[in-house]
N, CA, C and O atoms as a DFTB+ gen file, in Angstrom:
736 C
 N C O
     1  1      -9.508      -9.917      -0.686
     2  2      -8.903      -9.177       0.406
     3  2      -9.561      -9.631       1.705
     4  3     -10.790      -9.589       1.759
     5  1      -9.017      -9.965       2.523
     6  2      -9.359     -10.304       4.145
     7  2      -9.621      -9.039       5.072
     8  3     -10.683      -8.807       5.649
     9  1      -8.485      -8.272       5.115
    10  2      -8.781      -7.015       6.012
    11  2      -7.686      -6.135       5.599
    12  3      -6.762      -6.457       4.852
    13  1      -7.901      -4.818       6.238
    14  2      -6.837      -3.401       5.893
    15  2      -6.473      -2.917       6.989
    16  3      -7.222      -2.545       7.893
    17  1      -4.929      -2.883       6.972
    18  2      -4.412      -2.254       7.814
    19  2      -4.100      -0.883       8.044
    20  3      -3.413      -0.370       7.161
    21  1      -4.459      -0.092       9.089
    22  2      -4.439       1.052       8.944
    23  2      -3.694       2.124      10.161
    24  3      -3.764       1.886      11.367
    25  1      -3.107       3.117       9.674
    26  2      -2.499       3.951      10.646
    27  2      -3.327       4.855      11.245
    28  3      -3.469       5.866      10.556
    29  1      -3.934       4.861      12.291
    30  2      -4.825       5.458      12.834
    31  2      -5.132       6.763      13.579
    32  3      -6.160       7.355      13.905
    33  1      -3.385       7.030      13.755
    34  2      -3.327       8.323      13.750
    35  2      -3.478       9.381      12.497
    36  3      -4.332      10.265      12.454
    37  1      -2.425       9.107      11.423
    38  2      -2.360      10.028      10.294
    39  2      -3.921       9.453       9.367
    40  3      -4.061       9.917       8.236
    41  1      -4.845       8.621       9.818
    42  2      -6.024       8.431       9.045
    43  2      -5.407       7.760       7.548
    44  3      -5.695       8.351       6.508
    45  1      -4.474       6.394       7.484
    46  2      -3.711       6.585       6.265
    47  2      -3.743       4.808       6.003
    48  3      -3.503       4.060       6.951
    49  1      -4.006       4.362       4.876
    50  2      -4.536       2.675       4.642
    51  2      -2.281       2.394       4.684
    52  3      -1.298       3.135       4.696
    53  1      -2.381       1.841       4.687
    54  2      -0.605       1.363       4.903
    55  2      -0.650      -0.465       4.438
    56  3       0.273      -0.887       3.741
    57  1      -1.615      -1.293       4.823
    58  2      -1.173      -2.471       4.416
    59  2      -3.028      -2.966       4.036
    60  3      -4.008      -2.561       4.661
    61  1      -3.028      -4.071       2.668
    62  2      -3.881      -5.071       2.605
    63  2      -3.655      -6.284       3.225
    64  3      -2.620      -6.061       3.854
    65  1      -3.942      -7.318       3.422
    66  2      -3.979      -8.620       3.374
    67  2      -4.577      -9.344       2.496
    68  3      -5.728      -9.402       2.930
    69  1      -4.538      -9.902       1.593
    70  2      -4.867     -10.350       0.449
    71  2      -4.125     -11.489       0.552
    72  3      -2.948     -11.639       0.880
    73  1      -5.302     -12.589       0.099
    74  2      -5.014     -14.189       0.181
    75  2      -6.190     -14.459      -1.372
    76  3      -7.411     -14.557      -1.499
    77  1      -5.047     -14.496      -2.296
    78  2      -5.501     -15.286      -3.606
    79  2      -6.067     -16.126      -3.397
    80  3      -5.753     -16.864      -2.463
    81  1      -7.780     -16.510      -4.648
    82  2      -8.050     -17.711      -4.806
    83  2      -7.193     -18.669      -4.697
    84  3      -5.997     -18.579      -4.976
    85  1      -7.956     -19.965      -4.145
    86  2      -7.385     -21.280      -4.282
    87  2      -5.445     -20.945      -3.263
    88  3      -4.673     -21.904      -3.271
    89  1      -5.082     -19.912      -2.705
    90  2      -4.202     -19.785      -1.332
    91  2      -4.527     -20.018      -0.136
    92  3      -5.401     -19.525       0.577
    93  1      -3.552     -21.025       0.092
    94  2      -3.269     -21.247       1.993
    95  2      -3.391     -19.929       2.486
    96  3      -4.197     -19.408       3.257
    97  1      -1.767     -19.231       1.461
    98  2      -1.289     -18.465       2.483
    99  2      -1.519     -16.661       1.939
   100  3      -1.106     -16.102       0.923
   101  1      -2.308     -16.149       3.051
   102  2      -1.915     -14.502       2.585
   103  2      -0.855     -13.602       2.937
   104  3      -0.223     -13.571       3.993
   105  1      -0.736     -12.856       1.899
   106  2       0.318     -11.730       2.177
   107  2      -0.171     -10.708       2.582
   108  3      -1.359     -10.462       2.373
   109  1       0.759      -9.743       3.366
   110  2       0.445      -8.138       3.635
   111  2       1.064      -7.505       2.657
   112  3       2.226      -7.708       2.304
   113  1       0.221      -6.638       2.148
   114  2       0.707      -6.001       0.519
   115  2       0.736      -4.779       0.975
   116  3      -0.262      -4.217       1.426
   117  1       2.218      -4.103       0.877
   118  2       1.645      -2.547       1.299
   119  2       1.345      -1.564       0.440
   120  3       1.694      -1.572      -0.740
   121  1       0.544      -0.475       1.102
   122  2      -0.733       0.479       0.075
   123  2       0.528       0.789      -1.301
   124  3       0.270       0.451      -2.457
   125  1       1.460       1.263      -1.034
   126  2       2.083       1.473      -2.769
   127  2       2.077       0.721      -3.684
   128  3       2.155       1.046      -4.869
   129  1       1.981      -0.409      -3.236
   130  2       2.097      -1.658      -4.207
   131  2       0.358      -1.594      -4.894
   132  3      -0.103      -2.606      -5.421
   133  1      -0.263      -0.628      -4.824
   134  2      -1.701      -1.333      -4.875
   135  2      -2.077      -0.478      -6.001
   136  3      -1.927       0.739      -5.893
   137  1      -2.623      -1.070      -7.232
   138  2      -3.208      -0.090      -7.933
   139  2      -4.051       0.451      -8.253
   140  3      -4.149       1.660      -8.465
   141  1      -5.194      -0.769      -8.387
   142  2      -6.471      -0.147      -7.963
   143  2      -7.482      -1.446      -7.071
   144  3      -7.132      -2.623      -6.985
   145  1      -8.782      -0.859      -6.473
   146  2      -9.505      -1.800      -5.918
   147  2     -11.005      -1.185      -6.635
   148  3     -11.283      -0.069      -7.076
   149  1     -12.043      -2.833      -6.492
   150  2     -12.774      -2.902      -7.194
   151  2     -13.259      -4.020      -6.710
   152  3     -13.210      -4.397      -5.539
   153  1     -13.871      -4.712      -7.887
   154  2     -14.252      -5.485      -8.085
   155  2     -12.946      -6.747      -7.895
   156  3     -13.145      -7.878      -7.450
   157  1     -11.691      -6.230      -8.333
   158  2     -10.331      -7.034      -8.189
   159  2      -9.661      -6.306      -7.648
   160  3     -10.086      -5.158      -7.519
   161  1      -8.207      -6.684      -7.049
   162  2      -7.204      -5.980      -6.071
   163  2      -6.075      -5.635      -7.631
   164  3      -5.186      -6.469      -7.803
   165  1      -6.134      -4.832      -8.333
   166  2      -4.908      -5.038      -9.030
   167  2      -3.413      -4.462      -8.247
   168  3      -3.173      -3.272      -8.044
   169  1      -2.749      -5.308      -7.977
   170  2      -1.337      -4.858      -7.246
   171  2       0.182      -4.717      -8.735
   172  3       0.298      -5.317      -9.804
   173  1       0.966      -3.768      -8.135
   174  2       1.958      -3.485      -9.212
   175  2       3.312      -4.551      -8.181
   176  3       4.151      -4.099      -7.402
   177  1       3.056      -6.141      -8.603
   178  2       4.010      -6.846      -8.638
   179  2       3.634      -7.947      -9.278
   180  3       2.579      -8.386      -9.735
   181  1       5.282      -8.462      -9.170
   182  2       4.803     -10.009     -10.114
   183  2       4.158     -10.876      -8.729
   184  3       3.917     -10.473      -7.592
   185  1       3.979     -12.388      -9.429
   186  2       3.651     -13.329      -8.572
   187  2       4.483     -13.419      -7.535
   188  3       3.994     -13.474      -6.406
   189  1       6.194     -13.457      -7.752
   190  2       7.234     -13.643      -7.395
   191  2       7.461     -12.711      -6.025
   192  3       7.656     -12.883      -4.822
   193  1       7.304     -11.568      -7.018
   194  2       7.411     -10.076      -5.521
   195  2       6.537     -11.081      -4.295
   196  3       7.020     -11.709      -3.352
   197  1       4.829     -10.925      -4.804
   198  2       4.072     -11.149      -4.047
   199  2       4.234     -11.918      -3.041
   200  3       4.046     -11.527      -1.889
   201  1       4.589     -13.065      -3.332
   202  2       5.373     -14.701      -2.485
   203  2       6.656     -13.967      -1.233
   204  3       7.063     -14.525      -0.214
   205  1       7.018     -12.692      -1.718
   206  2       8.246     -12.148      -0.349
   207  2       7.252     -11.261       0.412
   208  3       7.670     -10.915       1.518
   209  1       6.485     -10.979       0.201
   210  2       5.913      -9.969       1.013
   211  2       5.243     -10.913       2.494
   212  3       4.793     -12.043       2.687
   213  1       5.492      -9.744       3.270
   214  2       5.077     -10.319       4.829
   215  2       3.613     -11.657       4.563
   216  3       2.589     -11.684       3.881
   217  1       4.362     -12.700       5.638
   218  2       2.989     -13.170       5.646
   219  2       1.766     -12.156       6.526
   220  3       2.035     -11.195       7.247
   221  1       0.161     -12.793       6.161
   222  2      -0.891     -12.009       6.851
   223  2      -1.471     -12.785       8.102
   224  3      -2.542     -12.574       8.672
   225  1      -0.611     -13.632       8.360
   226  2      -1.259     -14.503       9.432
   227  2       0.196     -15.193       9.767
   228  3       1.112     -15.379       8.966
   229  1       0.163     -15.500      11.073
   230  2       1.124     -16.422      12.372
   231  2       0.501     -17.440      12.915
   232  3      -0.550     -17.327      13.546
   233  1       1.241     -18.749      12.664
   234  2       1.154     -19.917      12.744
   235  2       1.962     -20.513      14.364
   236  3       3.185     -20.592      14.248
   237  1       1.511     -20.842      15.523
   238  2       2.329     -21.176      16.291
   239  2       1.821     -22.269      17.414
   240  3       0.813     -21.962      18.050
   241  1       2.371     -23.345      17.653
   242  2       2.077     -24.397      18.581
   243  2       1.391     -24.176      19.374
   244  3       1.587     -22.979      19.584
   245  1       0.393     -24.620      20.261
   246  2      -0.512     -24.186      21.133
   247  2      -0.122     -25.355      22.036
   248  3      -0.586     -26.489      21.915
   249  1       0.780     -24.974      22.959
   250  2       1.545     -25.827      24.016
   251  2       0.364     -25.620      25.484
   252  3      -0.043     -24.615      26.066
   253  1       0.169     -26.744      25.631
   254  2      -0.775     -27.274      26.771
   255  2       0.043     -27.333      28.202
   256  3       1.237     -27.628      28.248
   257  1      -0.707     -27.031      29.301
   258  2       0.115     -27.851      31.057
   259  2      -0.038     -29.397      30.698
   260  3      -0.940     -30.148      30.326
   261  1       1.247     -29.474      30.989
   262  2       1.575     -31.400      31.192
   263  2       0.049     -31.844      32.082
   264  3      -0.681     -31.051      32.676
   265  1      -0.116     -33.140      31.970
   266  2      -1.028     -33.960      32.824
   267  2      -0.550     -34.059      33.997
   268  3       0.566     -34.518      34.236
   269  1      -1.466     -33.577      34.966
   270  2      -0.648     -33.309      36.579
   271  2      -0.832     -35.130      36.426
   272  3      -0.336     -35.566      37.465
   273  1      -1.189     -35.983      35.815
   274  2      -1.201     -37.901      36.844
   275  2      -0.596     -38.713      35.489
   276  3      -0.787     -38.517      34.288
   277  1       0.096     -39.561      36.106
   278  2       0.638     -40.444      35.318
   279  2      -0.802     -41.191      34.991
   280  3      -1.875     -40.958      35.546
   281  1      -0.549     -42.120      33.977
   282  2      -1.605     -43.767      33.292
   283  2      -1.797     -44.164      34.514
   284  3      -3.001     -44.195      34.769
   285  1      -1.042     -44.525      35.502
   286  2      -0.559     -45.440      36.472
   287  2      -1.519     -44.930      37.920
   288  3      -2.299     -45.653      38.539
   289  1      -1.166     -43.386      38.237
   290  2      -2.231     -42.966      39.172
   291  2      -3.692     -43.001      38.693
   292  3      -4.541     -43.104      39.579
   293  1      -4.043     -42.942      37.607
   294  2      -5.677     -42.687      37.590
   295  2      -6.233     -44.036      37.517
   296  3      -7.441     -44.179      37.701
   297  1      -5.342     -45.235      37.221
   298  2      -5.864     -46.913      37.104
   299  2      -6.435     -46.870      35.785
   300  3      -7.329     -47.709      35.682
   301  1      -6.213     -46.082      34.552
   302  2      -7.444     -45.919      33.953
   303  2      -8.767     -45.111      33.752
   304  3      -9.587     -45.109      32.834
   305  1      -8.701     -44.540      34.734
   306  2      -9.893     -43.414      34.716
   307  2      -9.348     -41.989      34.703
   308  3      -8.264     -41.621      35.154
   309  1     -10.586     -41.014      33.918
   310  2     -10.073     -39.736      34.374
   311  2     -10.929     -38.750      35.269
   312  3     -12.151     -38.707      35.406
   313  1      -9.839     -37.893      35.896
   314  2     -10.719     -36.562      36.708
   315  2     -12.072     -36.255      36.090
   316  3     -12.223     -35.944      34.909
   317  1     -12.826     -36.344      36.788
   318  2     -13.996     -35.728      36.561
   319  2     -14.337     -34.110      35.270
   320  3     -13.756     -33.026      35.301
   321  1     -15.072     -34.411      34.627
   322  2     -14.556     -33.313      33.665
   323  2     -13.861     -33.490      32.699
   324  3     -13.753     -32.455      32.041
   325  1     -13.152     -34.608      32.159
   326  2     -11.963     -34.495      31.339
   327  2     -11.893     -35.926      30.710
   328  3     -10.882     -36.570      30.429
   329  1     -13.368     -36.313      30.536
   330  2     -13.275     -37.836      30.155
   331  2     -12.898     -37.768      28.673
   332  3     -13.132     -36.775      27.984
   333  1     -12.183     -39.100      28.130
   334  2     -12.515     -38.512      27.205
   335  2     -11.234     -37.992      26.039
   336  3     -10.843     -38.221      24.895
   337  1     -10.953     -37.205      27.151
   338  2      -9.245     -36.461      26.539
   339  2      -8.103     -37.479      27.201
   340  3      -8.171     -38.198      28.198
   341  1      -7.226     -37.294      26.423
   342  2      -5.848     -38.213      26.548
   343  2      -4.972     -37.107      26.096
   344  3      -5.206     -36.382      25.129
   345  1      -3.392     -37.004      27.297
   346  2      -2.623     -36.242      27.148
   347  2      -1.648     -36.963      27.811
   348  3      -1.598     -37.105      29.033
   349  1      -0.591     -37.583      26.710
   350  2      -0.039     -38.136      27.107
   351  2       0.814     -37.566      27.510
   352  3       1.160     -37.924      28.636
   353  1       1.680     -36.319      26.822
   354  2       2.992     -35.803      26.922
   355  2       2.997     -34.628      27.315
   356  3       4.063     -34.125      27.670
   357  1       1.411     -33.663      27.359
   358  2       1.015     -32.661      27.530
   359  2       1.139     -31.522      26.427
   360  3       0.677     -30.383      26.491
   361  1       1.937     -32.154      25.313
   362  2       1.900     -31.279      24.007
   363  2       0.599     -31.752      23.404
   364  3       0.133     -32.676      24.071
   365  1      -0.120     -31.432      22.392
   366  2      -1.213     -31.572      21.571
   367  2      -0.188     -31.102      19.748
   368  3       0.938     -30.657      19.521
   369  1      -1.285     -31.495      18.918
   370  2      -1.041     -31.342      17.683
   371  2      -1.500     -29.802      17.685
   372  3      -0.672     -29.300      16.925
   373  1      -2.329     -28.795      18.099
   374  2      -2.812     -27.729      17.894
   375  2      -1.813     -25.985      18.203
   376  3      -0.967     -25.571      18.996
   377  1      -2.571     -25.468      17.050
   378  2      -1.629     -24.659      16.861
   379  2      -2.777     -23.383      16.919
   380  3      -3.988     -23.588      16.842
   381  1      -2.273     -22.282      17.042
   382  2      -2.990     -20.867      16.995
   383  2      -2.562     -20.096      16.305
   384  3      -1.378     -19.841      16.084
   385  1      -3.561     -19.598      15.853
   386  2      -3.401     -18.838      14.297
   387  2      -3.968     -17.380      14.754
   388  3      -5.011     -17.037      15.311
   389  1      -2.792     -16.649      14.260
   390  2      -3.775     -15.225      14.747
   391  2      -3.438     -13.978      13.342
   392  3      -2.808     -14.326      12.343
   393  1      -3.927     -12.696      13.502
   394  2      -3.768     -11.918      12.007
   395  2      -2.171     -11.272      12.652
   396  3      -1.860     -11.038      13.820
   397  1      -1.335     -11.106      11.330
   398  2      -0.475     -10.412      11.458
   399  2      -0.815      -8.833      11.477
   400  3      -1.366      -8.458      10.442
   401  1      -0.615      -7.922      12.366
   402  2      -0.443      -6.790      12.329
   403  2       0.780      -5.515      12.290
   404  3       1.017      -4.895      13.327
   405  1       1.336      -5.274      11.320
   406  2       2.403      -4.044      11.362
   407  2       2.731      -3.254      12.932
   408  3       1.856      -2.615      13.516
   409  1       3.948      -3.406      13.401
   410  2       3.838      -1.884      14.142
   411  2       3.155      -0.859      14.355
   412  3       3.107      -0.374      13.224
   413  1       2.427       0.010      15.204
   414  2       1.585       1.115      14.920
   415  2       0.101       0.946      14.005
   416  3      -0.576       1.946      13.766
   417  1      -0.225      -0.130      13.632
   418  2      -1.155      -0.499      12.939
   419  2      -2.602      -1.075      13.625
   420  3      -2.508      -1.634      14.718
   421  1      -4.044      -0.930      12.944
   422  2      -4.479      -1.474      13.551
   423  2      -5.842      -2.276      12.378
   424  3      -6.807      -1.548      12.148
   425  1      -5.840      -3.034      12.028
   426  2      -6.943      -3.970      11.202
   427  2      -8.396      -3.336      11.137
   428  3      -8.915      -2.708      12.060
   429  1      -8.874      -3.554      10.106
   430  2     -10.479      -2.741      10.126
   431  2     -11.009      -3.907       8.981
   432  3     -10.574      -3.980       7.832
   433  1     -12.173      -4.900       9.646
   434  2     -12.687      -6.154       8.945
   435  2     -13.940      -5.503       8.662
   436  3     -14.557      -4.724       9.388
   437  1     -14.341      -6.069       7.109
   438  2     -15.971      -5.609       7.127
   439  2     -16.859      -6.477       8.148
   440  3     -16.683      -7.641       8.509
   441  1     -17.809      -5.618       8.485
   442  2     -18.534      -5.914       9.645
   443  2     -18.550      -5.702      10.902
   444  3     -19.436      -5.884      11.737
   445  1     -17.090      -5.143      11.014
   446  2     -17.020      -4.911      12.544
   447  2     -18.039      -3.244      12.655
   448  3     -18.189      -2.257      11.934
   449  1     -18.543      -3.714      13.996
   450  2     -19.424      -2.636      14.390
   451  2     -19.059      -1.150      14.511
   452  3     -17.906      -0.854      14.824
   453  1     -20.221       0.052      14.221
   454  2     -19.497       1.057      14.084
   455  2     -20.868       2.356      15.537
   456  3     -22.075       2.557      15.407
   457  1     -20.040       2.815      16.520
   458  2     -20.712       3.168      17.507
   459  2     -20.908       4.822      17.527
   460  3     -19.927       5.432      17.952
   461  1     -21.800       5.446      17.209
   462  2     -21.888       6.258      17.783
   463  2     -21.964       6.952      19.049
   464  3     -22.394       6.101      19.827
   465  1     -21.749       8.221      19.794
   466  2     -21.524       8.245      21.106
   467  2     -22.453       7.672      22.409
   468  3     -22.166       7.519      23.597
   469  1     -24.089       7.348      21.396
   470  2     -24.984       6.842      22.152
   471  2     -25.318       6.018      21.875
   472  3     -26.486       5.767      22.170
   473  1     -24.311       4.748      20.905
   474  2     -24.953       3.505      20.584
   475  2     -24.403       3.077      19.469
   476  3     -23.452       3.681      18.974
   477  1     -24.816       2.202      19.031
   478  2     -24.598       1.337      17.611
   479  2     -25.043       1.677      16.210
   480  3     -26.218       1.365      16.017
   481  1     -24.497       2.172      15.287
   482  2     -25.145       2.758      14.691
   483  2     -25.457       1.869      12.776
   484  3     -26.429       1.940      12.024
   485  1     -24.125       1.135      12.639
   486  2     -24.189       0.437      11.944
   487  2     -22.690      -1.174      11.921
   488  3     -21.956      -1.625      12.801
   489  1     -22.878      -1.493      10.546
   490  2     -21.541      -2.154      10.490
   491  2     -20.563      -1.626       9.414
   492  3     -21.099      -0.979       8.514
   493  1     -19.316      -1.777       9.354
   494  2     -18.089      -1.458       8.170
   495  2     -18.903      -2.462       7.031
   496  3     -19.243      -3.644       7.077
   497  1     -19.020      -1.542       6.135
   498  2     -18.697      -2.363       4.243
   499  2     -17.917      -2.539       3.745
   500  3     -17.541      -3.471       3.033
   501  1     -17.267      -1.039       4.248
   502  2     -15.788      -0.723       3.323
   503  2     -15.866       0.679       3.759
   504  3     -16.765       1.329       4.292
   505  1     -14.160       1.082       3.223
   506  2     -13.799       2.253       3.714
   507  2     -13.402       3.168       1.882
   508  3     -12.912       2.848       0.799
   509  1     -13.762       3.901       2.274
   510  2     -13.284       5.116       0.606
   511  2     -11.702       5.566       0.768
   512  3     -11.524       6.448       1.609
   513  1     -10.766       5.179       0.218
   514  2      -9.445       5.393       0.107
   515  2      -8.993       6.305      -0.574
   516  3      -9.715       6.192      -1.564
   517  1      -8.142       7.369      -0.844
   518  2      -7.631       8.166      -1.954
   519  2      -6.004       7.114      -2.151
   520  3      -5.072       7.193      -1.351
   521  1      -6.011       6.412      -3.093
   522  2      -5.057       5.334      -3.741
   523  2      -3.681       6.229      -3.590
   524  3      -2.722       5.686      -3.041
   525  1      -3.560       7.528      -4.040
   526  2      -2.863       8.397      -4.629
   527  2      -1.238       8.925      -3.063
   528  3      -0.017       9.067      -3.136
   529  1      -2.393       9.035      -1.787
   530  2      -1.708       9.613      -1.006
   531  2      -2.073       8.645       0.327
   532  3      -1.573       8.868       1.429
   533  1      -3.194       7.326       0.026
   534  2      -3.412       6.381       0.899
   535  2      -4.446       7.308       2.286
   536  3      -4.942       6.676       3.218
   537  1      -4.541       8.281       2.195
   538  2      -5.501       8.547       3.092
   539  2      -7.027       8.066       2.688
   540  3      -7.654       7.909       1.641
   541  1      -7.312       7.894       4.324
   542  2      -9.103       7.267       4.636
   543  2      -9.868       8.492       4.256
   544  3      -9.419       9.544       4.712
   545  1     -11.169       8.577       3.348
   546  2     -12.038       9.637       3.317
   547  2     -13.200       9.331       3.564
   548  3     -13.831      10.307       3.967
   549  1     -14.004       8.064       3.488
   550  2     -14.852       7.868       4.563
   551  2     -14.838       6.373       4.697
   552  3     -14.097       5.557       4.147
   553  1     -16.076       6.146       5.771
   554  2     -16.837       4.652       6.249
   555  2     -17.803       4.572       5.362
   556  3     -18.636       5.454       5.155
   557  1     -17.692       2.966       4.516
   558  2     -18.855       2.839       3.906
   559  2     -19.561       1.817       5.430
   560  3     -19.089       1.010       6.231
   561  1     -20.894       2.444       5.184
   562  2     -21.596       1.407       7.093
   563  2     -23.235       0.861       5.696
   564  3     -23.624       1.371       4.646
   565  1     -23.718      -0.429       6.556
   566  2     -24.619      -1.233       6.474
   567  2     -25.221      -0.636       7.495
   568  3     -24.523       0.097       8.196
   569  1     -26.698      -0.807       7.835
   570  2     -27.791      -0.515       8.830
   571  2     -28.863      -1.412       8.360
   572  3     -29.354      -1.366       7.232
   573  1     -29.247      -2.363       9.451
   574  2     -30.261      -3.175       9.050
   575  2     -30.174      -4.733       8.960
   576  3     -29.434      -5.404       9.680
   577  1     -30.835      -5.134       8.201
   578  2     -31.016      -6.267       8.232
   579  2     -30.972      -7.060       6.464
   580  3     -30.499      -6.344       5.582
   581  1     -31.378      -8.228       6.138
   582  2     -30.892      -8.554       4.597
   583  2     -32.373      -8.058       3.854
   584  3     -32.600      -8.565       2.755
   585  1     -33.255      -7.215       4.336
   586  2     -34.382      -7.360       3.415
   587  2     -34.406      -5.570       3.687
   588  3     -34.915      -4.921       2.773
   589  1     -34.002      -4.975       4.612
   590  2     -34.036      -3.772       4.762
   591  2     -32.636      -3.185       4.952
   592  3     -32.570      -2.533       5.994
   593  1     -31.553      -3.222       4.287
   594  2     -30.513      -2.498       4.820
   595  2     -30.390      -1.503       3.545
   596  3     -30.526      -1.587       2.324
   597  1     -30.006      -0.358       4.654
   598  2     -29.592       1.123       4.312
   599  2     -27.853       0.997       4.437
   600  3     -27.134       0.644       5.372
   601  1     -27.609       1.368       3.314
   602  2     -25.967       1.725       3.171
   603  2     -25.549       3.307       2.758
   604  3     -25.622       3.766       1.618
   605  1     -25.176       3.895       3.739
   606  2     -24.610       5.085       3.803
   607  2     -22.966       5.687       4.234
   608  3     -22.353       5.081       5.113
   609  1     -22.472       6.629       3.706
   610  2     -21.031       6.833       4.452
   611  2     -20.962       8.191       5.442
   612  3     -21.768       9.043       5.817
   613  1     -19.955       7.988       5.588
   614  2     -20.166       8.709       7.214
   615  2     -17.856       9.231       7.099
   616  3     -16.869       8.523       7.299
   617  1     -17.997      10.715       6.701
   618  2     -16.745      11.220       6.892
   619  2     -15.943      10.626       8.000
   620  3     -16.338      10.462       9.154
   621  1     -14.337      10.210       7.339
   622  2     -13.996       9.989       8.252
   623  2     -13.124      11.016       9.525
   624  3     -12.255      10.705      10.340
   625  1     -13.541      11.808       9.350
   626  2     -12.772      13.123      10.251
   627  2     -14.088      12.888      11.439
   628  3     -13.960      13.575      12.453
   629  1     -15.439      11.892      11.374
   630  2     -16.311      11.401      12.350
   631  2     -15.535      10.560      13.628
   632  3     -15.702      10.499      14.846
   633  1     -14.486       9.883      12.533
   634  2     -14.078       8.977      14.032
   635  2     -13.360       9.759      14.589
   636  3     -12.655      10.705      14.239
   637  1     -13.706       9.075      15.870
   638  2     -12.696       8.992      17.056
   639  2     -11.932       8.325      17.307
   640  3     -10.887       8.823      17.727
   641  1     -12.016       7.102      17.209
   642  2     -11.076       5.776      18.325
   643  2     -11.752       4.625      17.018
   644  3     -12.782       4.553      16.349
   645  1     -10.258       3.719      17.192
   646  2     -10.522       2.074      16.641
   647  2     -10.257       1.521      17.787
   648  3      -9.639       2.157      18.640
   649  1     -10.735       0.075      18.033
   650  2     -10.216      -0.776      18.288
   651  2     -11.949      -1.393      19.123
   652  3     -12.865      -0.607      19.366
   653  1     -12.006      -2.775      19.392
   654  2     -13.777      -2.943      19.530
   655  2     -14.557      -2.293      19.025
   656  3     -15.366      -1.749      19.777
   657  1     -14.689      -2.025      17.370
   658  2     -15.316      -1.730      16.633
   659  2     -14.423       0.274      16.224
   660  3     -13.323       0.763      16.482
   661  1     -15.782       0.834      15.457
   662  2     -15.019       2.103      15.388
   663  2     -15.818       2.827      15.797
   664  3     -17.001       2.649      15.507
   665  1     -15.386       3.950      16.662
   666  2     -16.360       4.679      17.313
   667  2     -15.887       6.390      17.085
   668  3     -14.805       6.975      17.148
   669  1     -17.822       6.978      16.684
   670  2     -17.503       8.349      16.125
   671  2     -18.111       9.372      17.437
   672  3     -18.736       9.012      18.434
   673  1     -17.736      10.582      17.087
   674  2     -17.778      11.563      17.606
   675  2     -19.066      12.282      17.560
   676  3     -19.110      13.318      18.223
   677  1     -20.239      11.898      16.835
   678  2     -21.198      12.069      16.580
   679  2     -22.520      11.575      17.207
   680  3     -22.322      10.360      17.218
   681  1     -23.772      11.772      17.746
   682  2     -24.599      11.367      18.367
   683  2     -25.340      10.377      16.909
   684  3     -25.088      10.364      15.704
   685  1     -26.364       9.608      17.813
   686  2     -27.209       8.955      16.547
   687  2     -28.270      10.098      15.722
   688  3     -28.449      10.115      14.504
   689  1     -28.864      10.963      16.657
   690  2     -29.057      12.164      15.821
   691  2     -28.431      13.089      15.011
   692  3     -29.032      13.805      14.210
   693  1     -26.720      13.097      15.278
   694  2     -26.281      14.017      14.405
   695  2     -25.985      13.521      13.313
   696  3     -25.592      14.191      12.358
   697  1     -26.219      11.569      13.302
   698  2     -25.620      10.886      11.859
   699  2     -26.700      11.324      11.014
   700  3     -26.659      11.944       9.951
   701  1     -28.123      10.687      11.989
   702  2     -29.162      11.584      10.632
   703  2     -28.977      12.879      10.216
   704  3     -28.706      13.132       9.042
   705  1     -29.115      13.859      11.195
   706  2     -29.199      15.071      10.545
   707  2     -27.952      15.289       9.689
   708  3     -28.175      16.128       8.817
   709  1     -26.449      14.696       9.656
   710  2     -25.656      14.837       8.437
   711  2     -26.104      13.597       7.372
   712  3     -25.738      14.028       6.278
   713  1     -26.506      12.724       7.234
   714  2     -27.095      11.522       6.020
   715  2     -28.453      11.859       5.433
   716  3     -28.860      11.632       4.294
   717  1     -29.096      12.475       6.494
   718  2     -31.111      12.545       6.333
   719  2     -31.184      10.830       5.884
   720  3     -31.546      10.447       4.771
   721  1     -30.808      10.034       6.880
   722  2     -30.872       8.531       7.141
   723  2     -31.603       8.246       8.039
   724  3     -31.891       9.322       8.563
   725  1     -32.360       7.030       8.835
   726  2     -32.570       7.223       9.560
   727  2     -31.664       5.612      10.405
   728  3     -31.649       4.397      10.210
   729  1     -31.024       6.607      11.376
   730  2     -30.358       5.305      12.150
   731  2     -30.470       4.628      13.323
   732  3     -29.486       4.251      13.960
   733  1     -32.069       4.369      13.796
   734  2     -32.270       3.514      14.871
   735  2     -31.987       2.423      15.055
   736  3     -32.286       1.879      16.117
């Protein structure tokens, strides 16, 4: 799984992205299709279903400004800055790739940072799902570092707001006093 898409008002998981071993390409699988998560994603389709479902990523030309000078004006040389590069036609081979997101939706990657009202408090691991009715019930968060990290969850009726990480309603003192963690 790559990332989860989520409705952020009703607190409710709505799409995976899931890109099979040894796949180019991922799909957006939505939460009904899903049966359980784990250690594996088991989804209730065939291979076949899977292959129609939305792609999880957009593929699109990355169209450049033409070369303001012909070959002919520069004699051979280029502007200062720009040695180096050749544009002949002002198209390039390059393309931009970005995540597909649903309508009303908004992506939650492990790792992205998670803020309390006075700071940083940890990163996303993972989130606790009820499979059944697709609602969020908490943040699993990392704190620390690879020789000292504390992993704790944190209700999600804490957040407030997604988007540049997830940010709760809670001070860094009130995470301890609800975890008895300590989160400096």
């Amino acid at each position: 799984m790559q990332r989860i898409i989520i409705d952020p008002v009703g607190n409710r998981l709505t799409h995976l992205a899931v890109k099979p071993d040894g796949s180019l390409a991922g799909r957006l699988v939505p939460a009904d299709r899903v049966e359980s998560v784990g250690a594996e994603i088991l989804l209730r389709s065939s291979t076949a279903e899977f292959a129609q479902f939305e792609a999880a990523e957009e593929t699109a030309p990355q169209h450049q400004a033409s070369w303001p000078y012909s070959p002919r004006e520069l004699s051979g040389r280029f502007p200062a800055g720009v040695e180096g590069v050749e544009r002949d036609t002002g198209y390039g081979n390059r393309t931009t790739t970005r995540d597909r997101i649903p309508a009303g939706g908004l992506e939650v990657r492990r790792g992205e940072p998670v803020y309390a009202t006075d700071g940083e408090i940890g990163r996303v691991q993972g989130l606790s799902i009820e499979l059944q009715d697709r609602h969020l019930i908490r943040l699993l968060l990392d704190k620390g570092h690879l020789w000292g990290r504390t992993r704790f969850t944190i209700p999600v009726g804490s957040v407030d707001g997604f988007g540049d990480g997830i940010r709760l309603d809670l001070t860094k003192d009130q995470v301890r006093e609800l975890l008895h963690v300590s989160t400096d």
